[in-house]
mmCIF entry with sequence, helices, sheets and N, C-alpha, C, O atoms, coordinates in Angstrom:
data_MODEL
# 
_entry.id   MODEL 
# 
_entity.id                         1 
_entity.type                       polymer 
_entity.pdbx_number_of_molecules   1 
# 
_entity_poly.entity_id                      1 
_entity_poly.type                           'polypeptide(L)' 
_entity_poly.nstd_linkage                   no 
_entity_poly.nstd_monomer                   no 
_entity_poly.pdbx_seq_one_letter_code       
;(UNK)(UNK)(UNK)(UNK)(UNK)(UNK)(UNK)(UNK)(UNK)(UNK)(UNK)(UNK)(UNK)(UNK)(UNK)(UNK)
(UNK)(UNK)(UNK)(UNK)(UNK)(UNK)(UNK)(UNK)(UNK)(UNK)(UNK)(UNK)(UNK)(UNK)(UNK)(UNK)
(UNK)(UNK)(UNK)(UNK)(UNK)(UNK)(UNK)(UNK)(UNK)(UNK)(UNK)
;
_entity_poly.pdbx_seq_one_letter_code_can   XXXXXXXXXXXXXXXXXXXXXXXXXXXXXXXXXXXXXXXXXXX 
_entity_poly.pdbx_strand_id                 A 
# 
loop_
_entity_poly_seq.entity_id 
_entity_poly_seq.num 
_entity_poly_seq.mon_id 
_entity_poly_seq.hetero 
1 1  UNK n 
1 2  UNK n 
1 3  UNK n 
1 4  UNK n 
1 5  UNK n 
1 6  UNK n 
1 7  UNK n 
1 8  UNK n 
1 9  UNK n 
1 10 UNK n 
1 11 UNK n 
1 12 UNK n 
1 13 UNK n 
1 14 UNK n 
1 15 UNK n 
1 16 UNK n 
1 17 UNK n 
1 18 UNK n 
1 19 UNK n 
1 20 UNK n 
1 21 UNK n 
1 22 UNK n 
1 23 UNK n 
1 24 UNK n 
1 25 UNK n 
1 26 UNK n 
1 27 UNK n 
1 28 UNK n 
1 29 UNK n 
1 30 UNK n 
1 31 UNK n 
1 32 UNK n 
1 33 UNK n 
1 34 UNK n 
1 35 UNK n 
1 36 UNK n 
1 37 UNK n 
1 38 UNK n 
1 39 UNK n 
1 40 UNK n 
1 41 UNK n 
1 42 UNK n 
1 43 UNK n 
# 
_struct_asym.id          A 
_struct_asym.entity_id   1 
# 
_struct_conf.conf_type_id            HELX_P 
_struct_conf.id                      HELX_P1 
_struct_conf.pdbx_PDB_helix_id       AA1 
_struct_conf.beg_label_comp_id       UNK 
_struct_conf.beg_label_asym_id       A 
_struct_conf.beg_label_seq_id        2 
_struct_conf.pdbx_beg_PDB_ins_code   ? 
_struct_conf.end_label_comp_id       UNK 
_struct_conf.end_label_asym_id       A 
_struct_conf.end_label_seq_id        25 
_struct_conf.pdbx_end_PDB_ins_code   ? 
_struct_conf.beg_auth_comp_id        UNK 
_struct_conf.beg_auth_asym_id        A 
_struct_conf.beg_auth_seq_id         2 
_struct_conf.end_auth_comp_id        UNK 
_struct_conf.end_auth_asym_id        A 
_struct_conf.end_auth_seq_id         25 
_struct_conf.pdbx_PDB_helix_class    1 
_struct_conf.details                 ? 
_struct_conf.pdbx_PDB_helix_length   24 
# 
_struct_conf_type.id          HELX_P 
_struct_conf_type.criteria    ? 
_struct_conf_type.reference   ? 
# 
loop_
_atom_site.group_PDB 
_atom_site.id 
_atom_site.type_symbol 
_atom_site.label_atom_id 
_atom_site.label_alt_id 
_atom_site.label_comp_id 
_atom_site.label_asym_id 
_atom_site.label_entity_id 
_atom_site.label_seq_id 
_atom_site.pdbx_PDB_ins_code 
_atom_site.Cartn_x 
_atom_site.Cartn_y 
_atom_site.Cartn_z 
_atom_site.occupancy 
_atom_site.B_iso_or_equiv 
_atom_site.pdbx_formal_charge 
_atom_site.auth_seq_id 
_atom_site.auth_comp_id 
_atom_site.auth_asym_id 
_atom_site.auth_atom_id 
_atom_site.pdbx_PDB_model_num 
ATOM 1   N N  . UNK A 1 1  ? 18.564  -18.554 -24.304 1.00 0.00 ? 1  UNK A N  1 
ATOM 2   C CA . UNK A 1 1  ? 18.218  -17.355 -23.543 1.00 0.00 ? 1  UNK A CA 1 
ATOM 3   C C  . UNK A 1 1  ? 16.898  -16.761 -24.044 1.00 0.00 ? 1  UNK A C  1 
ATOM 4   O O  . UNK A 1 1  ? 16.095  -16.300 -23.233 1.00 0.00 ? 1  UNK A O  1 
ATOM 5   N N  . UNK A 1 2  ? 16.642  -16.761 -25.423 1.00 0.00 ? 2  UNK A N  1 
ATOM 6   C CA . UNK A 1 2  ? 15.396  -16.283 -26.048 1.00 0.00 ? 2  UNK A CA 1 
ATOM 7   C C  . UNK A 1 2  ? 13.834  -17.416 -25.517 1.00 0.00 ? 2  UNK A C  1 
ATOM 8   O O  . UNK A 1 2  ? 12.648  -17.087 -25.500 1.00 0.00 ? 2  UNK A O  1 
ATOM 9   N N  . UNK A 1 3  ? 14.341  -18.494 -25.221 1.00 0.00 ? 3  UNK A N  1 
ATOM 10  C CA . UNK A 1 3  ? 13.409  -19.037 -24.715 1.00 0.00 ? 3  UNK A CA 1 
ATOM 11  C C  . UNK A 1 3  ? 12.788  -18.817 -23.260 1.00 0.00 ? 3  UNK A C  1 
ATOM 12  O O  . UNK A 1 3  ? 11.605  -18.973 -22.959 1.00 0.00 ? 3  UNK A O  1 
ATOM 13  N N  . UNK A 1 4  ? 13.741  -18.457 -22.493 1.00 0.00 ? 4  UNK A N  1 
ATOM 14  C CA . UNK A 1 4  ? 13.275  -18.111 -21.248 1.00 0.00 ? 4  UNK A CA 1 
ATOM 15  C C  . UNK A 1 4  ? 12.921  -16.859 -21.004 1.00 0.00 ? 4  UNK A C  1 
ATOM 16  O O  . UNK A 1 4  ? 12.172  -16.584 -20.067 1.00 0.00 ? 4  UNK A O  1 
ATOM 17  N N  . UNK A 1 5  ? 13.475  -15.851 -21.915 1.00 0.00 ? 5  UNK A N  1 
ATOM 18  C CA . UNK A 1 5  ? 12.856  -14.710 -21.472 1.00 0.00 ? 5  UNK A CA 1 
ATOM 19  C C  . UNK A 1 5  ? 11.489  -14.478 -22.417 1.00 0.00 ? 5  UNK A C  1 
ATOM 20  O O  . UNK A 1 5  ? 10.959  -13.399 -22.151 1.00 0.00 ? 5  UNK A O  1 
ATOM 21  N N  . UNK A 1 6  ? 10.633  -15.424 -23.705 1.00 0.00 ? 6  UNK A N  1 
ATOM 22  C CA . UNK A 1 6  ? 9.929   -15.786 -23.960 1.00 0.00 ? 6  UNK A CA 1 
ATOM 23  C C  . UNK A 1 6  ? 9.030   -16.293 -23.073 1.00 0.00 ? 6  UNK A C  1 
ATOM 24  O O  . UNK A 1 6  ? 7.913   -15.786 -22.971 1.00 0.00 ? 6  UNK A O  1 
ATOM 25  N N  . UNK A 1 7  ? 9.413   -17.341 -22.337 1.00 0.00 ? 7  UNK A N  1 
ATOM 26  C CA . UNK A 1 7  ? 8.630   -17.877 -21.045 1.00 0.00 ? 7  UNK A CA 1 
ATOM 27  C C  . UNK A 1 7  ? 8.159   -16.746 -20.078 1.00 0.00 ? 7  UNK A C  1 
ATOM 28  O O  . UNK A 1 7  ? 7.039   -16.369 -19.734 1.00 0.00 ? 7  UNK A O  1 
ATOM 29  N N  . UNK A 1 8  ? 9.067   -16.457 -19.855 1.00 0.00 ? 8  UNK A N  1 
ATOM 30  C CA . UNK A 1 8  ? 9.136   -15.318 -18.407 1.00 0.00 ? 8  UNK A CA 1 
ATOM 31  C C  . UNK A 1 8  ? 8.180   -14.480 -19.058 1.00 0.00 ? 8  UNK A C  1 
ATOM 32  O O  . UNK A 1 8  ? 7.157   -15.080 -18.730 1.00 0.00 ? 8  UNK A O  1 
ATOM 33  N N  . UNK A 1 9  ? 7.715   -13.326 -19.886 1.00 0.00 ? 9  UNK A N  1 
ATOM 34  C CA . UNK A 1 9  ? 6.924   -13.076 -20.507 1.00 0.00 ? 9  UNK A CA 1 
ATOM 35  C C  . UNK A 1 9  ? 5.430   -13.646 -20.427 1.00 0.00 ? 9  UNK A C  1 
ATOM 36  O O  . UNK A 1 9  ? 4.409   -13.337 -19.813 1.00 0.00 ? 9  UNK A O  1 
ATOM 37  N N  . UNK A 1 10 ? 5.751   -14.488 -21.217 1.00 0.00 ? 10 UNK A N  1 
ATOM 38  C CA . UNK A 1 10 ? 4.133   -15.610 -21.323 1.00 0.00 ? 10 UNK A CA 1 
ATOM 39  C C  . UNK A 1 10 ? 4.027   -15.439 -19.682 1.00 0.00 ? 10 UNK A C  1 
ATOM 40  O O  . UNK A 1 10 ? 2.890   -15.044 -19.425 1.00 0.00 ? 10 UNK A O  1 
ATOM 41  N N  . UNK A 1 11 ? 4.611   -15.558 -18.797 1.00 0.00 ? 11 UNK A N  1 
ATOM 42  C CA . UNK A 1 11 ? 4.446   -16.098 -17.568 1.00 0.00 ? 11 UNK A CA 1 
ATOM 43  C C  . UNK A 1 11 ? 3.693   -15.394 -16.828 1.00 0.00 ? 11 UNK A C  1 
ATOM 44  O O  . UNK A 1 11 ? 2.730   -15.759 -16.153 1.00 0.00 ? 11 UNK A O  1 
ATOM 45  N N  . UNK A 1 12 ? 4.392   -13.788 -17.028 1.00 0.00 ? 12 UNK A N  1 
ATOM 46  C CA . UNK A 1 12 ? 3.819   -12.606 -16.453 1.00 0.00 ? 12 UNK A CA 1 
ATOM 47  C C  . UNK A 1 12 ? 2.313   -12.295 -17.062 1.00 0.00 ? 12 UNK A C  1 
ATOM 48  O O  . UNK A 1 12 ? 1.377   -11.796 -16.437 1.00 0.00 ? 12 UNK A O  1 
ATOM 49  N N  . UNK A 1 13 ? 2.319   -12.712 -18.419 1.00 0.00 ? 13 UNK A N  1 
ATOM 50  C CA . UNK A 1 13 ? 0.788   -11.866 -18.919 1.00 0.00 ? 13 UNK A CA 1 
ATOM 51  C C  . UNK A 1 13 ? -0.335  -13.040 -18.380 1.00 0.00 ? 13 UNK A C  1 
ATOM 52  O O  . UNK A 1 13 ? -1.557  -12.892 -18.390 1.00 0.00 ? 13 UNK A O  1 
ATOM 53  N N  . UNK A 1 14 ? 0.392   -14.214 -17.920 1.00 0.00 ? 14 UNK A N  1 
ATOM 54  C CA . UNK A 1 14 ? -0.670  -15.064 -17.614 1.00 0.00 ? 14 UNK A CA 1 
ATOM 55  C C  . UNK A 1 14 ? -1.046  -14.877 -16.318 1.00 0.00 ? 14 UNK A C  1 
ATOM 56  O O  . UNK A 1 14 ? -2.084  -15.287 -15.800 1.00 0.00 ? 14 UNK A O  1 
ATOM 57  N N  . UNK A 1 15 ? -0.059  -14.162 -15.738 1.00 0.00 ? 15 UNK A N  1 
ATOM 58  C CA . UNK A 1 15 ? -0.426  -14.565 -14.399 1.00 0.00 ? 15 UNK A CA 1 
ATOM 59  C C  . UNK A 1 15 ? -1.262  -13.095 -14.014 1.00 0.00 ? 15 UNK A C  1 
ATOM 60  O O  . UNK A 1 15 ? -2.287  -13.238 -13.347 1.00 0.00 ? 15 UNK A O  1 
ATOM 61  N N  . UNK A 1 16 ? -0.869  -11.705 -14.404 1.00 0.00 ? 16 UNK A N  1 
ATOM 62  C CA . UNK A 1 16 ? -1.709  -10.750 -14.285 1.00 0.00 ? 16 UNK A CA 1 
ATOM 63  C C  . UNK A 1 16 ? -3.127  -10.845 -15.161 1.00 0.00 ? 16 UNK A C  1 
ATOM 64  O O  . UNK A 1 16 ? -4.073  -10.088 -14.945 1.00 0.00 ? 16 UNK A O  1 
ATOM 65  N N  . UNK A 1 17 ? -3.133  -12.070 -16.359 1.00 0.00 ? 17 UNK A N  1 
ATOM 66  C CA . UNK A 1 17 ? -4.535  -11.670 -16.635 1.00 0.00 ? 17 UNK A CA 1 
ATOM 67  C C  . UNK A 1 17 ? -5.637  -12.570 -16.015 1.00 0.00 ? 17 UNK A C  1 
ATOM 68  O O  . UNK A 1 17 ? -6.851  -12.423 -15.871 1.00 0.00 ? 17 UNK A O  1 
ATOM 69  N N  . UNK A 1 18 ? -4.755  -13.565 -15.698 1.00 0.00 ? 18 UNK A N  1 
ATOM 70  C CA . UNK A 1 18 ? -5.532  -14.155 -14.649 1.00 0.00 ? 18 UNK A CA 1 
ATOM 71  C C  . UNK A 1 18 ? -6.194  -13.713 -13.135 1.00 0.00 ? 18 UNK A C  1 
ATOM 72  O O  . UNK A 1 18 ? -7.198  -14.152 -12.573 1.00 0.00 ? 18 UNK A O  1 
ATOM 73  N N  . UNK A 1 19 ? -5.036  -12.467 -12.627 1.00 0.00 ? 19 UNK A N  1 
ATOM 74  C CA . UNK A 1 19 ? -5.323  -11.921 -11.668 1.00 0.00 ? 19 UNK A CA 1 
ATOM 75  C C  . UNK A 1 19 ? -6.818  -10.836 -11.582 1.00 0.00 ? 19 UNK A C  1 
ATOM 76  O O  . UNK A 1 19 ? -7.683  -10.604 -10.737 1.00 0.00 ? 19 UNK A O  1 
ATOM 77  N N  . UNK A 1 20 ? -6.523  -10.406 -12.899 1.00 0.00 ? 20 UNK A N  1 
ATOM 78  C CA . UNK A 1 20 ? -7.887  -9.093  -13.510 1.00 0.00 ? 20 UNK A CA 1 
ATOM 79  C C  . UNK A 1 20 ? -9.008  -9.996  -13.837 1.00 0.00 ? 20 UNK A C  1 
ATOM 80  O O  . UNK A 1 20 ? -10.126 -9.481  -13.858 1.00 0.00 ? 20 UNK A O  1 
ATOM 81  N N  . UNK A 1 21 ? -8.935  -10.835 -14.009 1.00 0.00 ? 21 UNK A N  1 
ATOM 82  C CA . UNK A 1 21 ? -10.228 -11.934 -14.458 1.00 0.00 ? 21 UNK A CA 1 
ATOM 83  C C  . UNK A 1 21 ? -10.891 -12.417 -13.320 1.00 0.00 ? 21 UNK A C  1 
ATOM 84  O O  . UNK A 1 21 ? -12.118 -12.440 -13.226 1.00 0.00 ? 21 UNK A O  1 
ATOM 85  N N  . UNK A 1 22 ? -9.930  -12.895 -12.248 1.00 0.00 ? 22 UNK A N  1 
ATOM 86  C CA . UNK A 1 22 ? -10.384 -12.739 -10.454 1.00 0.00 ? 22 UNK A CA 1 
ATOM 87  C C  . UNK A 1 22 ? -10.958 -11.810 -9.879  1.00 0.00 ? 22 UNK A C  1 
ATOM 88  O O  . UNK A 1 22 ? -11.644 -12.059 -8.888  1.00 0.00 ? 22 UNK A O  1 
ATOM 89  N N  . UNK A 1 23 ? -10.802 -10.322 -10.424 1.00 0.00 ? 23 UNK A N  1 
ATOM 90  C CA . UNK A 1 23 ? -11.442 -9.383  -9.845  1.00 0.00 ? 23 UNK A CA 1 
ATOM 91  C C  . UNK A 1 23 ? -12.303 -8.901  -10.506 1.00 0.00 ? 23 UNK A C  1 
ATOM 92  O O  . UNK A 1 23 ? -12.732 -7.855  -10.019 1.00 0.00 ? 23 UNK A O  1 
ATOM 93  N N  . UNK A 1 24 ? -12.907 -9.295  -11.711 1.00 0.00 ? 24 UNK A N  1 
ATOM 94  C CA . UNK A 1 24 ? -13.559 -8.961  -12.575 1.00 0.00 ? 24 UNK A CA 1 
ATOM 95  C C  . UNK A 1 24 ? -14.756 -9.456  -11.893 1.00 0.00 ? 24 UNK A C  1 
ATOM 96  O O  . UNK A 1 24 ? -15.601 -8.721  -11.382 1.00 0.00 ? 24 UNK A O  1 
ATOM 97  N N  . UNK A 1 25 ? -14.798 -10.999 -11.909 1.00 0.00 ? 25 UNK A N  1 
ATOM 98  C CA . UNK A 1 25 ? -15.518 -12.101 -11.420 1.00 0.00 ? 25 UNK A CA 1 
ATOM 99  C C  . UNK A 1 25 ? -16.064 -11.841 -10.052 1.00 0.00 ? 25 UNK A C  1 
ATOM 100 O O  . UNK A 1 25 ? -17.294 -11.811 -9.993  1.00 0.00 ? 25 UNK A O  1 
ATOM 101 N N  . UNK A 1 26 ? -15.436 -11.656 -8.992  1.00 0.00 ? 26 UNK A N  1 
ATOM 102 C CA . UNK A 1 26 ? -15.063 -11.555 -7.537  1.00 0.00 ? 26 UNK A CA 1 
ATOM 103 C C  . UNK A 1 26 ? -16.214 -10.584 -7.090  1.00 0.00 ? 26 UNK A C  1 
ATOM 104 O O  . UNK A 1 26 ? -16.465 -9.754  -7.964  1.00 0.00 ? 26 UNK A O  1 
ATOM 105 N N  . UNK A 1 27 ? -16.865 -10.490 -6.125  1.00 0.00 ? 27 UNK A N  1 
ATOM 106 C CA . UNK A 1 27 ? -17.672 -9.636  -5.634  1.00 0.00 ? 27 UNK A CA 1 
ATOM 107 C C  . UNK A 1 27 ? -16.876 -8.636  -4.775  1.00 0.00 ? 27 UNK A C  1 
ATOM 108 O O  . UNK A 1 27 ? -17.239 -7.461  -4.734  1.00 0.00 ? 27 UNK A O  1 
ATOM 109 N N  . UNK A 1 28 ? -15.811 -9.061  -4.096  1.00 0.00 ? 28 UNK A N  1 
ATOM 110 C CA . UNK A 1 28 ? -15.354 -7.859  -3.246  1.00 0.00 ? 28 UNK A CA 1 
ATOM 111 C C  . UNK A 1 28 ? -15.236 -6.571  -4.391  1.00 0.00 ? 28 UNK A C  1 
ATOM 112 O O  . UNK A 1 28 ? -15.064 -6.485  -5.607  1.00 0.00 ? 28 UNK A O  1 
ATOM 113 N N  . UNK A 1 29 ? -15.372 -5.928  -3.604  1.00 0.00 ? 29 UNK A N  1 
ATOM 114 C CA . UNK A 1 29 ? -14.611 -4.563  -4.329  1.00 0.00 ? 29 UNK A CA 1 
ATOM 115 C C  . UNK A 1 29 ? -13.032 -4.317  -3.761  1.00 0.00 ? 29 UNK A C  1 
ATOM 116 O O  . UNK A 1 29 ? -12.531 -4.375  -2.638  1.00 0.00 ? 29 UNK A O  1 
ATOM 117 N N  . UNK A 1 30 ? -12.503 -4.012  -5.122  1.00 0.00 ? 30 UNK A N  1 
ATOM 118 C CA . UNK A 1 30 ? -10.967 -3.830  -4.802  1.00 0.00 ? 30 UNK A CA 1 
ATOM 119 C C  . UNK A 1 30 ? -10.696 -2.344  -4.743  1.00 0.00 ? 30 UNK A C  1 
ATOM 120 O O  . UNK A 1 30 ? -9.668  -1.925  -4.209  1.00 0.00 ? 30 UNK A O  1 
ATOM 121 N N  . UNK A 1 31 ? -11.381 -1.729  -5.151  1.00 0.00 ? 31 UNK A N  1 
ATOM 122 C CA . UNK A 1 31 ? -11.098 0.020   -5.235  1.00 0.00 ? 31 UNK A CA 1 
ATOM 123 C C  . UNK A 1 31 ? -11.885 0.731   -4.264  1.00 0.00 ? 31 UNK A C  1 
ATOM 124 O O  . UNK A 1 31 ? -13.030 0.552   -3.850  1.00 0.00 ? 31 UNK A O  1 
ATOM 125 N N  . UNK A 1 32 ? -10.864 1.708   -3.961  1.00 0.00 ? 32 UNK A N  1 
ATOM 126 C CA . UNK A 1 32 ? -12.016 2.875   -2.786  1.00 0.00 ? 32 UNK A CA 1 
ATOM 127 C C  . UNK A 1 32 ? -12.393 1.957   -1.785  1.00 0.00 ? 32 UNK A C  1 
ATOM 128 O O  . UNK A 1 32 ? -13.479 2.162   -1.242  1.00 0.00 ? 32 UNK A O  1 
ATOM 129 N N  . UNK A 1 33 ? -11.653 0.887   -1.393  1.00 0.00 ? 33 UNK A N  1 
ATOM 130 C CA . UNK A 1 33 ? -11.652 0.895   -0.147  1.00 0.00 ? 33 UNK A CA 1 
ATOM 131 C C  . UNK A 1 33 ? -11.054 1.588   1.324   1.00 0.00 ? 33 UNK A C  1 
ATOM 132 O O  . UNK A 1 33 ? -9.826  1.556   1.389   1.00 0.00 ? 33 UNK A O  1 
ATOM 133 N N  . UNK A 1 34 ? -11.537 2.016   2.142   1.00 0.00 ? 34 UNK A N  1 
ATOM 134 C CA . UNK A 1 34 ? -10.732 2.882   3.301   1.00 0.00 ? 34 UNK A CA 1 
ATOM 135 C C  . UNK A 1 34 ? -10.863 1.949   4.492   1.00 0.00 ? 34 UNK A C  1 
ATOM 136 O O  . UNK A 1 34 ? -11.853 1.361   4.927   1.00 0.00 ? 34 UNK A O  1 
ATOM 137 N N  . UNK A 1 35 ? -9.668  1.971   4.882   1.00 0.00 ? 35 UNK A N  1 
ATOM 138 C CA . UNK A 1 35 ? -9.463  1.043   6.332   1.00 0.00 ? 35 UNK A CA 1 
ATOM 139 C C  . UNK A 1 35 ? -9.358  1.763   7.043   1.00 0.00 ? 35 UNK A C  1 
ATOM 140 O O  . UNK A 1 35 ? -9.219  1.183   8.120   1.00 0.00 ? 35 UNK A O  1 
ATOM 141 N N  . UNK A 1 36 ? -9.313  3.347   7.235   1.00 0.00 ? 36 UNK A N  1 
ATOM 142 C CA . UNK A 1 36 ? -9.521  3.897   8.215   1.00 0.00 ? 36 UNK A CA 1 
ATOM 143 C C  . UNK A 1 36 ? -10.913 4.908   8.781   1.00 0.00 ? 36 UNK A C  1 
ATOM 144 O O  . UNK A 1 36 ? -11.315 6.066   8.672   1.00 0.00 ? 36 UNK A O  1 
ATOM 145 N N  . UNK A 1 37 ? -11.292 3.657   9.416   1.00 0.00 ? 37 UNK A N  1 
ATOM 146 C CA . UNK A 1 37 ? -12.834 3.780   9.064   1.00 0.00 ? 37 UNK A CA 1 
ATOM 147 C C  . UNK A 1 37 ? -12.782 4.967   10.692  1.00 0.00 ? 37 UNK A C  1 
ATOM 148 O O  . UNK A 1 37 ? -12.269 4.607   11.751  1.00 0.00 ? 37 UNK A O  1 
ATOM 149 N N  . UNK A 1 38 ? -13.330 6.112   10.502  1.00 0.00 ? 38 UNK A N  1 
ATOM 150 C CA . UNK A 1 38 ? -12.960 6.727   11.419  1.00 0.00 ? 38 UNK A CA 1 
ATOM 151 C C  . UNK A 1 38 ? -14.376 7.705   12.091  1.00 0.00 ? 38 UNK A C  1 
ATOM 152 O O  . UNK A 1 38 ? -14.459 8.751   12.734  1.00 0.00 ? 38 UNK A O  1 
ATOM 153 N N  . UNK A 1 39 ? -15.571 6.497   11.417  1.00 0.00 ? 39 UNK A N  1 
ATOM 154 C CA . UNK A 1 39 ? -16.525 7.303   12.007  1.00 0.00 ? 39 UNK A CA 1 
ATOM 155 C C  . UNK A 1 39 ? -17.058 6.543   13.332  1.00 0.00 ? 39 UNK A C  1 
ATOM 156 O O  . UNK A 1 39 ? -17.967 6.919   14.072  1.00 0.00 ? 39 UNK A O  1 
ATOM 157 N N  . UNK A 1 40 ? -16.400 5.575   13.426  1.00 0.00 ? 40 UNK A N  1 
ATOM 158 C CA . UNK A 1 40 ? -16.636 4.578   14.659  1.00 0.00 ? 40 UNK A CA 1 
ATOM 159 C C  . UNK A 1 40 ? -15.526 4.870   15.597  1.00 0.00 ? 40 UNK A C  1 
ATOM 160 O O  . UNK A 1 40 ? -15.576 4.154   16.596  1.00 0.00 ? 40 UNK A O  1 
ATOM 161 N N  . UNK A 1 41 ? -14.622 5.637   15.575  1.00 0.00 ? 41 UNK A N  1 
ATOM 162 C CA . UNK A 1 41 ? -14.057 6.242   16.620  1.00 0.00 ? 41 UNK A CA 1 
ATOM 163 C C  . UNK A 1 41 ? -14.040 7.373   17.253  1.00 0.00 ? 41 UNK A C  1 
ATOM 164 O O  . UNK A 1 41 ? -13.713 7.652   18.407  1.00 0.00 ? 41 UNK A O  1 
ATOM 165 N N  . UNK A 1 42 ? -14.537 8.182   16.138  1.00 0.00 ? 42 UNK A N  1 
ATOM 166 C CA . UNK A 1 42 ? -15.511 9.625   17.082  1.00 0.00 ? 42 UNK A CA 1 
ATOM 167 C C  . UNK A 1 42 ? -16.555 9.278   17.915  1.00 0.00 ? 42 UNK A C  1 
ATOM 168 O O  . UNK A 1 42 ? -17.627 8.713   17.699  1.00 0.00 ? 42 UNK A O  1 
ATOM 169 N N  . UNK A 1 43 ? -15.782 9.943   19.403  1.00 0.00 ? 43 UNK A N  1 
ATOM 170 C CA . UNK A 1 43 ? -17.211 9.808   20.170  1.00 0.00 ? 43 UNK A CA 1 
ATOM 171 C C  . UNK A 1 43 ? -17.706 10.716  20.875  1.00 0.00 ? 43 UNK A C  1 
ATOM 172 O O  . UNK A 1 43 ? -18.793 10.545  21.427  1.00 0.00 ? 43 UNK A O  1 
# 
């Protein structure tokens, strides 16, 4: 049991630091984006 929840662990920090290293890298911007872009619907 100590091994898998060892794994499961390792599993998670790999997979979120891999995720932050994608956005680190990544040109999009992930923050402060607004999808409700609402100056193109005032008319």
């Amino acid at each position: 049991m100590k091994k898998w929840a060892l794994s499961a662990i390792l599993y998670f920090i790999v997979v979120v630091g891999s995720y932050y290293a994608y956005t680190a890298i990544s040109d999009t911007p992930t923050k402060g984006v607004d999808h409700s872009n609402t100056e193109q619907h005032n008319q």
